[in-house]
N, CA, C and O atoms as a GROMACS GRO file, in nm:
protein
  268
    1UNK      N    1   7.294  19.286  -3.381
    1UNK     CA    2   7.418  19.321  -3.449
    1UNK      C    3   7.472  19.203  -3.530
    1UNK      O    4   7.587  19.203  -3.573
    2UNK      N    5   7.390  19.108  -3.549
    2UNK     CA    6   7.496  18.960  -3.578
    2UNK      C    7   7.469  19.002  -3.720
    2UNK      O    8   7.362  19.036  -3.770
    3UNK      N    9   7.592  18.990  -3.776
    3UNK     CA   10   7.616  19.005  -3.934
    3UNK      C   11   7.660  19.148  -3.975
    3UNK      O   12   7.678  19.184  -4.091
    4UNK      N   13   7.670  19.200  -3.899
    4UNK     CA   14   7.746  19.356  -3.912
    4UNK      C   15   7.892  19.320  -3.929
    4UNK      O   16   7.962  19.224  -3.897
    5UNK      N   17   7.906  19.413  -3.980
    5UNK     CA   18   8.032  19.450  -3.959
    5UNK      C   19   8.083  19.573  -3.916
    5UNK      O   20   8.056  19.669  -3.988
    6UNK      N   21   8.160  19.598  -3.802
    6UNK     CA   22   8.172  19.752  -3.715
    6UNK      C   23   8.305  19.772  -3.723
    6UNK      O   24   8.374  19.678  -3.685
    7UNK      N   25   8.394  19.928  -3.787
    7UNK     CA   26   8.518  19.943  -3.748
    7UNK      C   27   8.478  19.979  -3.626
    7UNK      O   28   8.361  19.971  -3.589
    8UNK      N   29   8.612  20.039  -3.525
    8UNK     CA   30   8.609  20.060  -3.367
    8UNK      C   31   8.751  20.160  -3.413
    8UNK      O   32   8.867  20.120  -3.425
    9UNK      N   33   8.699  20.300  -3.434
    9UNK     CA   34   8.886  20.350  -3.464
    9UNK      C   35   8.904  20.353  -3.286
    9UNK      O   36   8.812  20.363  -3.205
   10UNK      N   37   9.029  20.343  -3.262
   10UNK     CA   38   9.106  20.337  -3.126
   10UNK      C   39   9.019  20.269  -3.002
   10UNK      O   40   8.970  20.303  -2.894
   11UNK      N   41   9.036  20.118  -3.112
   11UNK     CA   42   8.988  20.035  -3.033
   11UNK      C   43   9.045  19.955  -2.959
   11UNK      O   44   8.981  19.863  -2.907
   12UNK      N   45   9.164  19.972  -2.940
   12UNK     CA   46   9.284  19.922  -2.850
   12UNK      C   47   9.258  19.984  -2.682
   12UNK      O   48   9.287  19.921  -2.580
   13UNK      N   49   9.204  20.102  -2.684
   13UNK     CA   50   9.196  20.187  -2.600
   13UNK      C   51   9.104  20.126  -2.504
   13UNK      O   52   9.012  20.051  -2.536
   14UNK      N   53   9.133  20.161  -2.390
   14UNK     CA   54   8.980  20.106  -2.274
   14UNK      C   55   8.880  20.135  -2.308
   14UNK      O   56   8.793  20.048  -2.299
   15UNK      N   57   8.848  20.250  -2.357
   15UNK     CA   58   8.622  20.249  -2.383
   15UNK      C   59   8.644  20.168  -2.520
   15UNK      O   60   8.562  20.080  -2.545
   16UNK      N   61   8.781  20.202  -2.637
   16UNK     CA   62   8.676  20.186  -2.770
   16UNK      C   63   8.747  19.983  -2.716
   16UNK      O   64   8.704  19.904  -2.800
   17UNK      N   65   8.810  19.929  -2.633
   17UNK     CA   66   8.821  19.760  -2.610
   17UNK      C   67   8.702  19.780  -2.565
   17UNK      O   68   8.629  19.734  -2.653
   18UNK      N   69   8.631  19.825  -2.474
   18UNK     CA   70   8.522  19.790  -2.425
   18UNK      C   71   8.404  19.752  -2.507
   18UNK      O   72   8.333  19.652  -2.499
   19UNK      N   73   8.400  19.860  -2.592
   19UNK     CA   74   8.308  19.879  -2.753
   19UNK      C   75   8.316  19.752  -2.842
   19UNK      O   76   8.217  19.708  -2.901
   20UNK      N   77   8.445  19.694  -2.847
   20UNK     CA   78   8.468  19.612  -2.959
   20UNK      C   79   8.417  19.471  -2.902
   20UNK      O   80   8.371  19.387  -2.979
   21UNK      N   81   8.428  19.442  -2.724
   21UNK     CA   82   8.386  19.355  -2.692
   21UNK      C   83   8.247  19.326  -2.653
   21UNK      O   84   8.202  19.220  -2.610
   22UNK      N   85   8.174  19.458  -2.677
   22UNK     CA   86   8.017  19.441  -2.664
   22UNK      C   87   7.933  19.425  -2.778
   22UNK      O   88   7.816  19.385  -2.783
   23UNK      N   89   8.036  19.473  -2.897
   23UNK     CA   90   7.960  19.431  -3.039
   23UNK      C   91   8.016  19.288  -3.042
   23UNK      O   92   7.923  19.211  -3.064
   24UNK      N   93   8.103  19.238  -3.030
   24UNK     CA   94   8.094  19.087  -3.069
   24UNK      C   95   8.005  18.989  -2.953
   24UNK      O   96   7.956  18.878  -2.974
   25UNK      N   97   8.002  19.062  -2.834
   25UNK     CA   98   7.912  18.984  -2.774
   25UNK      C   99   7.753  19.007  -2.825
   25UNK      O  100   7.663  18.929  -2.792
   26UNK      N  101   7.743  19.059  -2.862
   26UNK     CA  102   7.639  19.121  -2.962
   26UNK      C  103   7.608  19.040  -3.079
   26UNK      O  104   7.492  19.008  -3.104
   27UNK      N  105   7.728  18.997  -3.166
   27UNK     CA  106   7.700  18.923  -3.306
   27UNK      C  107   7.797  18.969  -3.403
   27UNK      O  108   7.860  18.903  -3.486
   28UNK      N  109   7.799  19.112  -3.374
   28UNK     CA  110   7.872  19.155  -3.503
   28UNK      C  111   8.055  19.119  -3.508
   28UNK      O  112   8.118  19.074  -3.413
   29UNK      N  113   8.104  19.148  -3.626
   29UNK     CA  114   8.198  19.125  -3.665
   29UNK      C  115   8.285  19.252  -3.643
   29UNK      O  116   8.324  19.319  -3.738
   30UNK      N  117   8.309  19.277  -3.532
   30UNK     CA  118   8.417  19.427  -3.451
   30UNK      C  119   8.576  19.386  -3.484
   30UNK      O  120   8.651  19.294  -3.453
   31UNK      N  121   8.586  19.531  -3.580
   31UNK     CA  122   8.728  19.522  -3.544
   31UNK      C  123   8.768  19.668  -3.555
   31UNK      O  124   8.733  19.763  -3.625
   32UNK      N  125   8.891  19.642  -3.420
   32UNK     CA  126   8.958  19.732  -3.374
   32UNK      C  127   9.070  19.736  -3.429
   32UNK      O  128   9.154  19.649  -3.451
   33UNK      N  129   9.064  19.944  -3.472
   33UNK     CA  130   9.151  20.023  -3.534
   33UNK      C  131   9.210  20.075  -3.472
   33UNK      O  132   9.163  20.108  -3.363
   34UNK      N  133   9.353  20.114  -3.510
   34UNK     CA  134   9.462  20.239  -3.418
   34UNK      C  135   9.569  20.259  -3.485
   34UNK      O  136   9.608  20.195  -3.582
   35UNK      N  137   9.630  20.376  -3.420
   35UNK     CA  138   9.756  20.397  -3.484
   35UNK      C  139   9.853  20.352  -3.466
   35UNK      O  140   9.946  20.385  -3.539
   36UNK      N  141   9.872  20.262  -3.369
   36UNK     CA  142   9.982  20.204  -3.274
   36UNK      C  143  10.043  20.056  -3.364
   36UNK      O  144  10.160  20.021  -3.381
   37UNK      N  145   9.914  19.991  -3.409
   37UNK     CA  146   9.950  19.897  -3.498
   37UNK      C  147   9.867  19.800  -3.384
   37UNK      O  148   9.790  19.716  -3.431
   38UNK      N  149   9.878  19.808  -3.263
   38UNK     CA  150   9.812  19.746  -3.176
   38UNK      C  151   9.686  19.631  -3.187
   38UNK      O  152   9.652  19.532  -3.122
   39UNK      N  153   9.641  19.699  -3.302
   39UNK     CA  154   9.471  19.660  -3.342
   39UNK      C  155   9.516  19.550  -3.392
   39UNK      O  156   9.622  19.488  -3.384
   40UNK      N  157   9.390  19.530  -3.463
   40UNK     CA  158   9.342  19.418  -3.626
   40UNK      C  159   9.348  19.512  -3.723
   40UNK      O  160   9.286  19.478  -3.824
   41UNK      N  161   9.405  19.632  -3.732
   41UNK     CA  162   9.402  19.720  -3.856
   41UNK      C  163   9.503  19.827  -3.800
   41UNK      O  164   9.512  19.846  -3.679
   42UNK      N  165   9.565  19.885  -3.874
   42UNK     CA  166   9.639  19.983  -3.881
   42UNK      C  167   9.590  20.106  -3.919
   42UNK      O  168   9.616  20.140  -4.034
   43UNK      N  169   9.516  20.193  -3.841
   43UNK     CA  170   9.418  20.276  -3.913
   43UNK      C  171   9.451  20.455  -3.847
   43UNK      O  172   9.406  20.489  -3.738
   44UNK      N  173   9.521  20.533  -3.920
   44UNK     CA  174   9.540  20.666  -3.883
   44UNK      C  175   9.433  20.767  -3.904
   44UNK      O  176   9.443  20.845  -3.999
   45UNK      N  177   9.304  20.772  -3.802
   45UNK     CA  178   9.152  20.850  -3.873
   45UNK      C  179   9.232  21.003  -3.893
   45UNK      O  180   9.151  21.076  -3.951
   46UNK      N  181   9.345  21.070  -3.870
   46UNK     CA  182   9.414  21.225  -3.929
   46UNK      C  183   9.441  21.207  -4.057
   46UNK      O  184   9.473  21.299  -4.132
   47UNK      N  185   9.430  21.092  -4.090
   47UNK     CA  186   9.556  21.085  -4.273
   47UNK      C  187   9.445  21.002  -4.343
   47UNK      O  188   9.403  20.891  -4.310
   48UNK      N  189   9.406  21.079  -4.448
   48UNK     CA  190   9.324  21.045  -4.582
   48UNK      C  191   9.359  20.905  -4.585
   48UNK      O  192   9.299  20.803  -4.552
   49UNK      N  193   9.471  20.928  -4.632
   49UNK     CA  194   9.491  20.769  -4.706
   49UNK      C  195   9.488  20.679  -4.606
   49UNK      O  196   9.402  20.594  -4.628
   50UNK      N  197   9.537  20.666  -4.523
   50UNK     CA  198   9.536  20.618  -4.419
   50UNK      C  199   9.389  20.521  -4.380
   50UNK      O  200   9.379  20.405  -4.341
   51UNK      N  201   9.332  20.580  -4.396
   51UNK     CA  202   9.139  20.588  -4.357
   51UNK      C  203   9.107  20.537  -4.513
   51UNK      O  204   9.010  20.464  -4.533
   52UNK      N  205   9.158  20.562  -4.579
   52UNK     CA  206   9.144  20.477  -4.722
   52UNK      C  207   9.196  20.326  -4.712
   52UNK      O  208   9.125  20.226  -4.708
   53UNK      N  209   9.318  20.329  -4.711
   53UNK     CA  210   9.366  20.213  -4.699
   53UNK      C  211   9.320  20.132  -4.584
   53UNK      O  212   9.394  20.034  -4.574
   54UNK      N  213   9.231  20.134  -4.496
   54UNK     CA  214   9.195  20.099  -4.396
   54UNK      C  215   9.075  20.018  -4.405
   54UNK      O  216   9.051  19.900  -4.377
   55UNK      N  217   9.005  20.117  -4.452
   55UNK     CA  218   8.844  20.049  -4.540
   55UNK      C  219   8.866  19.963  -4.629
   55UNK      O  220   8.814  19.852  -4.642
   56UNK      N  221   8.944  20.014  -4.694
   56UNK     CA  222   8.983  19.883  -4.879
   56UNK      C  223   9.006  19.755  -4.806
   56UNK      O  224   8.955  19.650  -4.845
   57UNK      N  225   9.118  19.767  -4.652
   57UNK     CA  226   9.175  19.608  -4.625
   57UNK      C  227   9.058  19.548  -4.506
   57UNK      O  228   9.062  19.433  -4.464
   58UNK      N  229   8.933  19.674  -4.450
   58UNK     CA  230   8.868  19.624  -4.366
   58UNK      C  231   8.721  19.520  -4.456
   58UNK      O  232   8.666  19.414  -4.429
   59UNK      N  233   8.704  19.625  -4.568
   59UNK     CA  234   8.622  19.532  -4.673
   59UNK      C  235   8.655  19.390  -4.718
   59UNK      O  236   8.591  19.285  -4.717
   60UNK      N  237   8.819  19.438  -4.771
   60UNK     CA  238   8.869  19.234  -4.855
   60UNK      C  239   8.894  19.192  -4.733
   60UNK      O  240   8.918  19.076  -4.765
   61UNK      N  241   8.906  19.193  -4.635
   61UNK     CA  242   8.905  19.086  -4.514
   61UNK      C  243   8.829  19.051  -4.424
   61UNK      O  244   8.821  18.942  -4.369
   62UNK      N  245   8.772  19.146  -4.406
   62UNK     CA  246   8.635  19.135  -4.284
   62UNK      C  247   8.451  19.119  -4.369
   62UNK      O  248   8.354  19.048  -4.339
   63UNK      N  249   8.466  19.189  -4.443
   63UNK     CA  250   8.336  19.158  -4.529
   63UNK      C  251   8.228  19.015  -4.609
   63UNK      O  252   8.109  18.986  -4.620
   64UNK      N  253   8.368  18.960  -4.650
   64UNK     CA  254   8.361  18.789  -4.681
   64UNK      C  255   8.322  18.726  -4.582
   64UNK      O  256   8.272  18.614  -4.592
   65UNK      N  257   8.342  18.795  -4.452
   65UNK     CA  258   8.293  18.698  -4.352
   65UNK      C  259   8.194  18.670  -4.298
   65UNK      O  260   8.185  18.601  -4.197
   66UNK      N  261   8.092  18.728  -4.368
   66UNK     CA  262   7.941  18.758  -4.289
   66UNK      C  263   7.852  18.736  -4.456
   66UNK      O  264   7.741  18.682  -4.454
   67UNK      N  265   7.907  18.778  -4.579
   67UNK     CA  266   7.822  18.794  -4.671
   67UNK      C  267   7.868  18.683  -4.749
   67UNK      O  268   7.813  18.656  -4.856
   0.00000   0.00000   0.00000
């Protein structure tokens, strides 16, 4: 996984924390989404835009970091 980059929607949550901490023990670059605000992203997967605006800020911030 090292050099990935993985969203985790409701990754705040016990399985998808669990998820986010086995891809970075892994390599990759995990970050955890939710609606709560809780996360590293603010990410509503019910609302279009939402899931738009999510990707646009998970690309300019998380993407630079591996490529």
């Amino acid at each position: 996984m090292t050099g990935r980059v993985v969203l985790v929607v409701g990754g705040t949550g016990v399985i998808g924390g669990a998820v986010v901490e086995r891809l970075r023990a892994e390599g990759a670059v995990a970050v955890a989404a939710s609606r709560s605000g809780r996360a590293g992203l603010v990410l509503d997967a019910r609302d279009d835009a939402s899931v738009g605006a999510g990707i646009s800020t998970l690309l300019e911030e998380h993407v630079r970091q591996v490529g």
